[in-house]
PQR file with spaces between the fields and no chain letter, atoms N, CA, C, O and H, PARSE charges and radii, in Angstrom:
ATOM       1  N    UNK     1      -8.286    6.260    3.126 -0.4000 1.5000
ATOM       2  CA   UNK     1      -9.298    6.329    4.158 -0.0000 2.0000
ATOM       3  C    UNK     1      -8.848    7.327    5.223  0.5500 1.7000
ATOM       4  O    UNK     1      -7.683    7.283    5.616 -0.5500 1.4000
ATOM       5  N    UNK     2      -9.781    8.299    5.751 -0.4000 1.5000
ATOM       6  CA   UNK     2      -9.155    9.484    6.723 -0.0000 2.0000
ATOM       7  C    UNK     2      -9.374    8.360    7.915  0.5500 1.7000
ATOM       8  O    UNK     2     -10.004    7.306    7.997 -0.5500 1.4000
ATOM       9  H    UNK     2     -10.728    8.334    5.431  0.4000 1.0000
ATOM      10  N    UNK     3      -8.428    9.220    8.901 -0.4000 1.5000
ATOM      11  CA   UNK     3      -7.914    8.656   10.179 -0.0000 2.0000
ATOM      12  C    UNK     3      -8.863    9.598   11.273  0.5500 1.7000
ATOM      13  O    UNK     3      -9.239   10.735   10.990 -0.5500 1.4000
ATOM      14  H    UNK     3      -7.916   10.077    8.834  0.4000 1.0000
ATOM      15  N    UNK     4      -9.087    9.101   12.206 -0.4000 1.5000
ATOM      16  CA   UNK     4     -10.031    9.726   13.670 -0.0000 2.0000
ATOM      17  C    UNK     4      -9.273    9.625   14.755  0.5500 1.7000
ATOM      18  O    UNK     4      -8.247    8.948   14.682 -0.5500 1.4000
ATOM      19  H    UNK     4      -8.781    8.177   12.436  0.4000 1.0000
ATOM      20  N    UNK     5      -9.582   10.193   15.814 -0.4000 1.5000
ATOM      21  CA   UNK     5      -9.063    9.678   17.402 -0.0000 2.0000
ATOM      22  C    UNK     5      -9.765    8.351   18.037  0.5500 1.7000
ATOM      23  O    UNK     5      -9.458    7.823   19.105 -0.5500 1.4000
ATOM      24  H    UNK     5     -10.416   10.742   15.873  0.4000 1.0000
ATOM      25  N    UNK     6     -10.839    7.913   17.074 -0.4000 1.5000
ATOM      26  CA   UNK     6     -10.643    6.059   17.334 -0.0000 2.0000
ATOM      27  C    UNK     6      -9.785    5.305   16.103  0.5500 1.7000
ATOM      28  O    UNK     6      -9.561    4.134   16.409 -0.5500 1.4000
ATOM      29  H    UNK     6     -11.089    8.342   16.206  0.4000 1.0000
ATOM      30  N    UNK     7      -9.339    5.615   15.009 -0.4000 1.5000
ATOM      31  CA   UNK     7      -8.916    5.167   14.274 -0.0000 2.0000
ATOM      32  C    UNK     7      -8.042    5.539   13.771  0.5500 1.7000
ATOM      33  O    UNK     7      -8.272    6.308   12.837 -0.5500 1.4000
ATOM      34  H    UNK     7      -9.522    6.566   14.760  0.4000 1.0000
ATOM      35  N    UNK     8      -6.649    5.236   14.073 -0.4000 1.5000
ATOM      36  CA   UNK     8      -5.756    5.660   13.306 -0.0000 2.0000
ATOM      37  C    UNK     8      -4.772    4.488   13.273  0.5500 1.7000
ATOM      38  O    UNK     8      -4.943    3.369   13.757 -0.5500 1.4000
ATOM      39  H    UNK     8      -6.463    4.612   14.831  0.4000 1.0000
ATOM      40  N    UNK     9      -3.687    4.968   12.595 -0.4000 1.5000
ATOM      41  CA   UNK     9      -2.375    3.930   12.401 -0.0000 2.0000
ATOM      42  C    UNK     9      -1.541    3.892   13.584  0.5500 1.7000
ATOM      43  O    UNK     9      -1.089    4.774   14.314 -0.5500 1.4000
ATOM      44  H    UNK     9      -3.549    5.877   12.202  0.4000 1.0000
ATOM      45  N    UNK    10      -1.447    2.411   13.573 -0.4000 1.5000
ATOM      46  CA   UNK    10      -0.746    1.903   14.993 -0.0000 2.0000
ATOM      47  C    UNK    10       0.727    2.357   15.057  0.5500 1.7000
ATOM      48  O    UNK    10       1.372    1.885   15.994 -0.5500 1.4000
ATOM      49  H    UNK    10      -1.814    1.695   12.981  0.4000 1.0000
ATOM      50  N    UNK    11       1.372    3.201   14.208 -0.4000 1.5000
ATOM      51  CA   UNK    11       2.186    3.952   14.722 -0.0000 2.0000
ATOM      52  C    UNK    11       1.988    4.883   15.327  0.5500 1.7000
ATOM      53  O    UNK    11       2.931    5.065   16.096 -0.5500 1.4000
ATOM      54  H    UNK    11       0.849    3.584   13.446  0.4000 1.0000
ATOM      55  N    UNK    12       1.052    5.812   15.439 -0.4000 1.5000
ATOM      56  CA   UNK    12       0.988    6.555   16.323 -0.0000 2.0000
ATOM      57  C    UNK    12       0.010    6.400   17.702  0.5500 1.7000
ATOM      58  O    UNK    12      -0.510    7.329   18.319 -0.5500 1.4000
ATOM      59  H    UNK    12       0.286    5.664   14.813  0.4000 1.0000
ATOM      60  N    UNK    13      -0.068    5.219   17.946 -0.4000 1.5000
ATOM      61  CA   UNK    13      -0.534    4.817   19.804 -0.0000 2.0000
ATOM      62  C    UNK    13       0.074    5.145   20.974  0.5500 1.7000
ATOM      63  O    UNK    13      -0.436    5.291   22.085 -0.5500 1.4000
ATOM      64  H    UNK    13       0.354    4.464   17.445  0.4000 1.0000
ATOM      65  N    UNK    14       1.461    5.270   20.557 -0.4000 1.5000
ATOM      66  CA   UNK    14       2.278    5.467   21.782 -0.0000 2.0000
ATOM      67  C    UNK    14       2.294    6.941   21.846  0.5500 1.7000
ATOM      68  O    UNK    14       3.026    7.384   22.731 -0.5500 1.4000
ATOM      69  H    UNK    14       1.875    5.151   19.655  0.4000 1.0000
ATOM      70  N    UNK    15       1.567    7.953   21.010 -0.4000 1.5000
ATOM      71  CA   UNK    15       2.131    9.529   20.923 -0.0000 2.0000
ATOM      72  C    UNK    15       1.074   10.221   22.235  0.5500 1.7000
ATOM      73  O    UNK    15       0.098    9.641   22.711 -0.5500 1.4000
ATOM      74  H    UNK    15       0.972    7.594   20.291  0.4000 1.0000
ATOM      75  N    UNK    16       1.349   10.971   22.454 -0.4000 1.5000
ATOM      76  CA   UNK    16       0.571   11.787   23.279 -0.0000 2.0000
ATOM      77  C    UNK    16      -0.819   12.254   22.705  0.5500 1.7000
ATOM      78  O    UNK    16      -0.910   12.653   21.544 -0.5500 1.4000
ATOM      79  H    UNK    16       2.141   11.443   22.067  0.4000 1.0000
ATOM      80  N    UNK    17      -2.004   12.186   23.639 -0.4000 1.5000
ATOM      81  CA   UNK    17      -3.032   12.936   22.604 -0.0000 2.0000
ATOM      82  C    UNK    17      -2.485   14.229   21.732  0.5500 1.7000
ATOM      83  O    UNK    17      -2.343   14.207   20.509 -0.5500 1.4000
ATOM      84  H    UNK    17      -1.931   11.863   24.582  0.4000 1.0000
ATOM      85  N    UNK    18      -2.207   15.358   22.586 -0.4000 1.5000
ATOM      86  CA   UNK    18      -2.343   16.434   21.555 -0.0000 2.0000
ATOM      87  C    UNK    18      -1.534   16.256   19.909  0.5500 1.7000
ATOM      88  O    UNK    18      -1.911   16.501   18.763 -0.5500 1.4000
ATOM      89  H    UNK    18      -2.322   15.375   23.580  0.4000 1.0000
ATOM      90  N    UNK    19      -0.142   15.655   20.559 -0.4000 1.5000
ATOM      91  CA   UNK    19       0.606   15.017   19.208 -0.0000 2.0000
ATOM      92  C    UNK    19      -0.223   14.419   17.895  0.5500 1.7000
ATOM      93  O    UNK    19      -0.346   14.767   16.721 -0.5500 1.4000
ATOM      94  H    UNK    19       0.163   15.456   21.490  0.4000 1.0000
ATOM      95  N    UNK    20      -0.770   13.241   18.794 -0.4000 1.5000
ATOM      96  CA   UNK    20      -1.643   12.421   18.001 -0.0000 2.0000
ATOM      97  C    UNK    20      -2.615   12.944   17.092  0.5500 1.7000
ATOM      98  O    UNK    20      -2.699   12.778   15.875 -0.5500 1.4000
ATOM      99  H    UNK    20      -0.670   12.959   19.748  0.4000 1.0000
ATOM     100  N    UNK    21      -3.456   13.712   18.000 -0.4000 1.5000
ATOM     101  CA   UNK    21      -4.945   14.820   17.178 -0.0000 2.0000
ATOM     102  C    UNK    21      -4.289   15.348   15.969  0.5500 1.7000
ATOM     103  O    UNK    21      -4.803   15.318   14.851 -0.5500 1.4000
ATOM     104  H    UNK    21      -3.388   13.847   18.988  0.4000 1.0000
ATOM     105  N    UNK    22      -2.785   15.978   16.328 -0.4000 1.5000
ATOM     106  CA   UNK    22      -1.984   16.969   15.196 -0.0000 2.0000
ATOM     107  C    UNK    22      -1.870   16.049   14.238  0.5500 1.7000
ATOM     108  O    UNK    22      -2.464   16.166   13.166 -0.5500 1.4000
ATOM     109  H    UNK    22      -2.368   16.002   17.237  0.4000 1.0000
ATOM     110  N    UNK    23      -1.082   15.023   14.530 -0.4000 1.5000
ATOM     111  CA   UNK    23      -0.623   14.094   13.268 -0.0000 2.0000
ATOM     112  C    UNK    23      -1.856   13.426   12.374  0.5500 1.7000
ATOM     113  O    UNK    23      -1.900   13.267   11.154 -0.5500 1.4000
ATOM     114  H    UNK    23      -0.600   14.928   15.400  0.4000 1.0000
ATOM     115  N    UNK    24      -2.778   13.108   13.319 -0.4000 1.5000
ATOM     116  CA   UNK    24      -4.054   12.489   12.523 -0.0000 2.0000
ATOM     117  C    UNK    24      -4.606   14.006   11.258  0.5500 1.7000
ATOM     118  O    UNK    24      -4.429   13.925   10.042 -0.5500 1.4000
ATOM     119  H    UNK    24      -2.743   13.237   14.310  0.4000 1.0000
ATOM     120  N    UNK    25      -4.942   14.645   11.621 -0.4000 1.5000
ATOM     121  CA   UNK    25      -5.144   16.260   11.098 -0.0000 2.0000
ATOM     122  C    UNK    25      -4.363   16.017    9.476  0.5500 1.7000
ATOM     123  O    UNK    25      -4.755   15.741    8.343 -0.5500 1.4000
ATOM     124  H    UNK    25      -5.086   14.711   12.609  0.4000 1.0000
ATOM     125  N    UNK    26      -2.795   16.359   10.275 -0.4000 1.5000
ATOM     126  CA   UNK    26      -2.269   16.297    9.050 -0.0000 2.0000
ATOM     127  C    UNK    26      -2.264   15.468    8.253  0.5500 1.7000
ATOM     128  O    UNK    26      -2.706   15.678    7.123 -0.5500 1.4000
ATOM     129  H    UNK    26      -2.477   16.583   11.196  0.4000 1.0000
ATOM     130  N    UNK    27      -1.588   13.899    8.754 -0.4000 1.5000
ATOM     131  CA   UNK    27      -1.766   13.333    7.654 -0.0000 2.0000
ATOM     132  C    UNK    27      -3.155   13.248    6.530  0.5500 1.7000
ATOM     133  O    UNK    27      -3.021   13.020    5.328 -0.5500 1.4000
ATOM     134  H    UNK    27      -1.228   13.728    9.671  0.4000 1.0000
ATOM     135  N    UNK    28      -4.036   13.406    6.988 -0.4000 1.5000
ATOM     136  CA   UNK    28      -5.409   13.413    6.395 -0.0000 2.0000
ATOM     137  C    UNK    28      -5.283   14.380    5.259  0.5500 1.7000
ATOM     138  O    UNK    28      -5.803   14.091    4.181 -0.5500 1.4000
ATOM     139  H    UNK    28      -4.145   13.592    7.965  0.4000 1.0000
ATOM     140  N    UNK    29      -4.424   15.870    5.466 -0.4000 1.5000
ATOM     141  CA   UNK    29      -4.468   16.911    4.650 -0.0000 2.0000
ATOM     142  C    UNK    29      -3.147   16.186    3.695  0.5500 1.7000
ATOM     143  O    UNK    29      -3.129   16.696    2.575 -0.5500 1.4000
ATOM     144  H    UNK    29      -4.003   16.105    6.342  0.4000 1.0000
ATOM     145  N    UNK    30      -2.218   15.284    3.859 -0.4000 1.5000
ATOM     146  CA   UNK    30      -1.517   14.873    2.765 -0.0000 2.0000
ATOM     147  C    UNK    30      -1.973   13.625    2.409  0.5500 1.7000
ATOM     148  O    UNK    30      -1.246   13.201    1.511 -0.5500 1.4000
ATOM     149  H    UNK    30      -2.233   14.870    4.769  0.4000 1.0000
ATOM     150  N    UNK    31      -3.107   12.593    2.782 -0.4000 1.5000
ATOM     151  CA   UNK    31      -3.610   12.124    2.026 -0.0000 2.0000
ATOM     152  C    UNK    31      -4.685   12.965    0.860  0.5500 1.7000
ATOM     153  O    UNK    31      -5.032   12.301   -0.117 -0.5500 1.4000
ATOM     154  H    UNK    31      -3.698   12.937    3.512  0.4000 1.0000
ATOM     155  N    UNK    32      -5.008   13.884    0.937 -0.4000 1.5000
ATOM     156  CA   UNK    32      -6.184   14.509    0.301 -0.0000 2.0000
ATOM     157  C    UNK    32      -5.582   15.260   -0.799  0.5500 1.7000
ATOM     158  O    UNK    32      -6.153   15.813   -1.739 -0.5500 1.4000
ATOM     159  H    UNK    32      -4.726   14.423    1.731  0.4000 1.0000
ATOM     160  N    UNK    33      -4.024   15.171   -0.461 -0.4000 1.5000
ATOM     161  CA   UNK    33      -2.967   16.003   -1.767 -0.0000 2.0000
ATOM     162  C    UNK    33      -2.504   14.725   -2.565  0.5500 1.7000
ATOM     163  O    UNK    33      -2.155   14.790   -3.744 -0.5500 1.4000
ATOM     164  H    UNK    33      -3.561   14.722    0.302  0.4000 1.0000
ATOM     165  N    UNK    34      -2.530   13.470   -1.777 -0.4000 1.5000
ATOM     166  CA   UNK    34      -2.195   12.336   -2.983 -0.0000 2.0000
ATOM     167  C    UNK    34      -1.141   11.944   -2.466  0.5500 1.7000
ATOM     168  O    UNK    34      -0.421   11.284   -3.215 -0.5500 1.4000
ATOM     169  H    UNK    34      -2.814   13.418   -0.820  0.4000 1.0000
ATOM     170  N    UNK    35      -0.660   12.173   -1.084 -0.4000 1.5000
ATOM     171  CA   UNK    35       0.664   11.666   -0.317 -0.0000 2.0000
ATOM     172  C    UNK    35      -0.044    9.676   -0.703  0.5500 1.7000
ATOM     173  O    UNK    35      -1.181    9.374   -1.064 -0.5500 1.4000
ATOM     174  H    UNK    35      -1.245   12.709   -0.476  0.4000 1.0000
ATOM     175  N    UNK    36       0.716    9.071   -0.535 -0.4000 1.5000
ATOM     176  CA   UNK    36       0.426    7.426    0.167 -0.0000 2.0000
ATOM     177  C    UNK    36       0.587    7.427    1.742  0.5500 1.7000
ATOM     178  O    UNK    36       1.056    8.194    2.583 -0.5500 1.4000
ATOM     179  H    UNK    36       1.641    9.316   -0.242  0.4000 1.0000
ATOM     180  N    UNK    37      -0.107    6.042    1.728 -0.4000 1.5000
ATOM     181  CA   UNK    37      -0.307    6.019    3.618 -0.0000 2.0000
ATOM     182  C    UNK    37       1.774    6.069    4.010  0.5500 1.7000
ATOM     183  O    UNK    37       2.381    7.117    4.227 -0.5500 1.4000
ATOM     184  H    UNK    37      -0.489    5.419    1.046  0.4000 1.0000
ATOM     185  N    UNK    38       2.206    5.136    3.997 -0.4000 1.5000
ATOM     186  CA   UNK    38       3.247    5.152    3.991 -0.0000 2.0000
ATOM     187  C    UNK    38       4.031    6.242    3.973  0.5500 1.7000
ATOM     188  O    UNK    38       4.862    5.998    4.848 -0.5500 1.4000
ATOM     189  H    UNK    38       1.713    4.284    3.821  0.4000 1.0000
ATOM     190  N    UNK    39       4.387    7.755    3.315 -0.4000 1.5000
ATOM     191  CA   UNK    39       4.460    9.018    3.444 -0.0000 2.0000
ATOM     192  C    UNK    39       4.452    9.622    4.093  0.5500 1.7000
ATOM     193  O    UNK    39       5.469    9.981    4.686 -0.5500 1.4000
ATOM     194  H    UNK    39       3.711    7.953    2.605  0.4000 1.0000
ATOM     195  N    UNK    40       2.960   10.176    4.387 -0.4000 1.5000
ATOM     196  CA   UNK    40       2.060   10.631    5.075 -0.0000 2.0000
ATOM     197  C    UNK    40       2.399   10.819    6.475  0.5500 1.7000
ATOM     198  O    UNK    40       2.714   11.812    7.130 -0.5500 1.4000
ATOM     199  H    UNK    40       2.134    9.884    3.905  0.4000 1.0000
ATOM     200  N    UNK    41       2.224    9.404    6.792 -0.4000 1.5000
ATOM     201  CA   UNK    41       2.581    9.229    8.391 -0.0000 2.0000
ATOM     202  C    UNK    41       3.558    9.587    9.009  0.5500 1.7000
ATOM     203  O    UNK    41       3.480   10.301   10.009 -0.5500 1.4000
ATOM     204  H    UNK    41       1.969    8.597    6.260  0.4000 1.0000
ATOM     205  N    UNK    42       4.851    9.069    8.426 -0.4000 1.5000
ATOM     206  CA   UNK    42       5.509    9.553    9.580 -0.0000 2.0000
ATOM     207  C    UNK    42       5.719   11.191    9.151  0.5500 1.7000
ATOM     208  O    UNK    42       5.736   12.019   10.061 -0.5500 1.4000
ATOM     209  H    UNK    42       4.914    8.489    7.614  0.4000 1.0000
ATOM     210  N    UNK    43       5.861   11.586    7.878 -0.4000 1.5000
ATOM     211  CA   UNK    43       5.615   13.396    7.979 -0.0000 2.0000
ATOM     212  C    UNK    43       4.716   13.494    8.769  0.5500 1.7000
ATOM     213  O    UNK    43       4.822   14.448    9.540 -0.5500 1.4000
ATOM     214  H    UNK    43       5.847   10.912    7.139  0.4000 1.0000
ATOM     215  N    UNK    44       4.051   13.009    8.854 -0.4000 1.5000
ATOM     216  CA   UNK    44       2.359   13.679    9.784 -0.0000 2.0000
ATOM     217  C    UNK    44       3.427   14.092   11.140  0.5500 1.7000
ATOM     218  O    UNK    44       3.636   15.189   11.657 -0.5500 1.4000
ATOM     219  H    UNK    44       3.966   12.235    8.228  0.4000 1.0000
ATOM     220  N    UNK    45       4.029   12.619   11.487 -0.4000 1.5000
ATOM     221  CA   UNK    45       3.899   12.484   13.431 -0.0000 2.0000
ATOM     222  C    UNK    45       5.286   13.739   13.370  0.5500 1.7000
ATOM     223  O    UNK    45       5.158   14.477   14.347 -0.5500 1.4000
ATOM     224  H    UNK    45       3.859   11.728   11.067  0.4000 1.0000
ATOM     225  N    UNK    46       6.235   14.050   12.705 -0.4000 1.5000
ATOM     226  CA   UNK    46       7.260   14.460   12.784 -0.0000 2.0000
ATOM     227  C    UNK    46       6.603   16.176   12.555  0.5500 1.7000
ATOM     228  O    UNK    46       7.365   17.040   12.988 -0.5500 1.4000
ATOM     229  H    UNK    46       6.339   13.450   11.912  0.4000 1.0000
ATOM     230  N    UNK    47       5.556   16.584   12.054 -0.4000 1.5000
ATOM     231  CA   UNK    47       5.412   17.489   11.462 -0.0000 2.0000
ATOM     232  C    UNK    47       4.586   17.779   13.041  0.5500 1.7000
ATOM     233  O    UNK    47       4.848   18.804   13.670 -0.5500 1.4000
ATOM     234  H    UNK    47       4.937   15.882   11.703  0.4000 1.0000
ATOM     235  N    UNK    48       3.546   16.722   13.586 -0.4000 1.5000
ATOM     236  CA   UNK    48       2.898   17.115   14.388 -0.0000 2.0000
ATOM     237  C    UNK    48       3.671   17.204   15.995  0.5500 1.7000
ATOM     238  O    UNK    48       3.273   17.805   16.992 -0.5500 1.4000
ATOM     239  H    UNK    48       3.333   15.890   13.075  0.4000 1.0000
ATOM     240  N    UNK    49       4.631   16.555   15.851 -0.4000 1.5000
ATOM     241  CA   UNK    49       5.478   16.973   16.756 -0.0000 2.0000
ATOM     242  C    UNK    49       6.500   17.899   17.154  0.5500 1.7000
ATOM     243  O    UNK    49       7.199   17.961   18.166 -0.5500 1.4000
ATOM     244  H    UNK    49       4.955   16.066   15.040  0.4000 1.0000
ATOM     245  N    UNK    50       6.410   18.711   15.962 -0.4000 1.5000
ATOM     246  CA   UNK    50       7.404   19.957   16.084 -0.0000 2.0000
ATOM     247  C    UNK    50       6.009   21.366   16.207  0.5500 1.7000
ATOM     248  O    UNK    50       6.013   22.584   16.387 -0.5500 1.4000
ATOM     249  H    UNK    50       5.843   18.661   15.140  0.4000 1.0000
ATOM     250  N    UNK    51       5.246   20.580   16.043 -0.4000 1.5000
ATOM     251  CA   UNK    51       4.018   21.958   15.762 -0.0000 2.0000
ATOM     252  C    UNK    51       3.665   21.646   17.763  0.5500 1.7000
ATOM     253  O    UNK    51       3.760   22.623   18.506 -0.5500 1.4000
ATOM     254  H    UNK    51       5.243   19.591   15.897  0.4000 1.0000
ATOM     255  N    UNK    52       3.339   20.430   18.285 -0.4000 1.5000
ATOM     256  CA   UNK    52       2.826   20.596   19.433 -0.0000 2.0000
ATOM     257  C    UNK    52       4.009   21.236   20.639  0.5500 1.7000
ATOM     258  O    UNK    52       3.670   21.906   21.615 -0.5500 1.4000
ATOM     259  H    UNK    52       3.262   19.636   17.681  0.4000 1.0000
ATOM     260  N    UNK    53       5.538   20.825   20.279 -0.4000 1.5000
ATOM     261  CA   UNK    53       6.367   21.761   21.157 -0.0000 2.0000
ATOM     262  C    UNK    53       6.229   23.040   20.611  0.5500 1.7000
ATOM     263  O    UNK    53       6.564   23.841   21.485 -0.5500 1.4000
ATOM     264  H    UNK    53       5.814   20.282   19.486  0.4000 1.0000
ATOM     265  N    UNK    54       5.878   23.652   19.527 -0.4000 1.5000
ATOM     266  CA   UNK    54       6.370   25.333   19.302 -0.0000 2.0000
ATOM     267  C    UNK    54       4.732   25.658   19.645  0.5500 1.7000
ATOM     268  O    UNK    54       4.830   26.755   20.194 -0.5500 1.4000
ATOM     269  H    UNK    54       5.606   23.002   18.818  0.4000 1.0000
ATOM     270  N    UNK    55       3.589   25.390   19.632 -0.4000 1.5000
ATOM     271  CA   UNK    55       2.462   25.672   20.227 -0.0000 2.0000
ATOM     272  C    UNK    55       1.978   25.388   21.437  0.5500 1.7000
ATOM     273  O    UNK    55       1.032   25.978   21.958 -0.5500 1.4000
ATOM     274  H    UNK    55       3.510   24.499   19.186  0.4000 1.0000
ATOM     275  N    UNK    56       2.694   24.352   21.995 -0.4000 1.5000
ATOM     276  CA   UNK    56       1.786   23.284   23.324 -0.0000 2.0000
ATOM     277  C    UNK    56       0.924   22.594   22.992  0.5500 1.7000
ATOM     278  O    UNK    56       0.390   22.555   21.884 -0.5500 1.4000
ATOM     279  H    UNK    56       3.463   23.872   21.572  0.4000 1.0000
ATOM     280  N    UNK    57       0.640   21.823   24.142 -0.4000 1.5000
ATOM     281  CA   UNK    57      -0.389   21.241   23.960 -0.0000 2.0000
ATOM     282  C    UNK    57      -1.636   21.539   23.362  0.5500 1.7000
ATOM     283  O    UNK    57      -1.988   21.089   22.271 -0.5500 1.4000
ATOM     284  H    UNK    57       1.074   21.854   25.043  0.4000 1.0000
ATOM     285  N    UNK    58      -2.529   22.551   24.311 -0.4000 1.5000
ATOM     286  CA   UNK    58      -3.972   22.773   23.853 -0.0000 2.0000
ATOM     287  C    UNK    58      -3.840   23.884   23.001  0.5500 1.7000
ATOM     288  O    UNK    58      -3.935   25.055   23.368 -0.5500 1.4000
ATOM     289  H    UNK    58      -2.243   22.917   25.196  0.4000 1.0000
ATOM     290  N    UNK    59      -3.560   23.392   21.551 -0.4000 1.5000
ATOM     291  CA   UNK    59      -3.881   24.212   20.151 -0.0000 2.0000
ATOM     292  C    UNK    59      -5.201   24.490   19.718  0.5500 1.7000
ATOM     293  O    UNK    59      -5.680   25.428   19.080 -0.5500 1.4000
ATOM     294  H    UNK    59      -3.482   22.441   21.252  0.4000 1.0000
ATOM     295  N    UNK    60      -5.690   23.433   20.223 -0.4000 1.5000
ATOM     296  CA   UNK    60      -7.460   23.605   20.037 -0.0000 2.0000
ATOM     297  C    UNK    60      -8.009   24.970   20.906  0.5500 1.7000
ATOM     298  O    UNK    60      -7.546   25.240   22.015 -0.5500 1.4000
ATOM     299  H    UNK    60      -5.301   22.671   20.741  0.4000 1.0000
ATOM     300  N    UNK    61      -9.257   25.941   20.120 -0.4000 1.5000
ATOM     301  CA   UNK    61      -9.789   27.131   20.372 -0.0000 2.0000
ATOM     302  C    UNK    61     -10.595   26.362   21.540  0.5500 1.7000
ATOM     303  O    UNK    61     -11.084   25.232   21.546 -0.5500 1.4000
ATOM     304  H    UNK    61      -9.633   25.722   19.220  0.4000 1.0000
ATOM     305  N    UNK    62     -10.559   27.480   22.633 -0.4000 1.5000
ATOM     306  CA   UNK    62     -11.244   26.778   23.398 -0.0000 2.0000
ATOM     307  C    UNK    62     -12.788   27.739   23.521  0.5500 1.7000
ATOM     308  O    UNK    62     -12.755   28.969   23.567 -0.5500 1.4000
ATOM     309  H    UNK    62     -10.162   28.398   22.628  0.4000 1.0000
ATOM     310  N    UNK    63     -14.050   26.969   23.560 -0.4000 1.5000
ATOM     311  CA   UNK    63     -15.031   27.600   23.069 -0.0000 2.0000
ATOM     312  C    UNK    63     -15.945   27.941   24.510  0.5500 1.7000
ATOM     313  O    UNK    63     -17.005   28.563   24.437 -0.5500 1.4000
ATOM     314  H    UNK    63     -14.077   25.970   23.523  0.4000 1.0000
């Protein structure tokens, strides 16, 4: 099941939004490769947390 910014895994509540948005993102793209939830996640938060310090925060295009 993909994850949202109302719905995601209660490991990542305590993360910062921008973190959070990243990790939800990703993990979604390694569930869709066949990762398990279990996997997924914490690569997600670890993956999305090295991407939001080498980018910053607002990665999002701003329109």
């Amino acid at each position: 099941m993909p994850w949202n910014k109302d719905d995601y895994p209660n490991s990542m509540k305590n993360l910062d939004e921008p973190v959070r948005e990243k990790a939800i993102e990703i993990a979604n793209a390694l569930l869709e490769e066949g990762y398990e939830d279990g996997r997924a996640i914490p690569i997600a938060i670890d993956k999305a947390k090295e991407y939001v310090k080498d980018h910053g925060a607002s990665s999002k295009k701003e329109g």
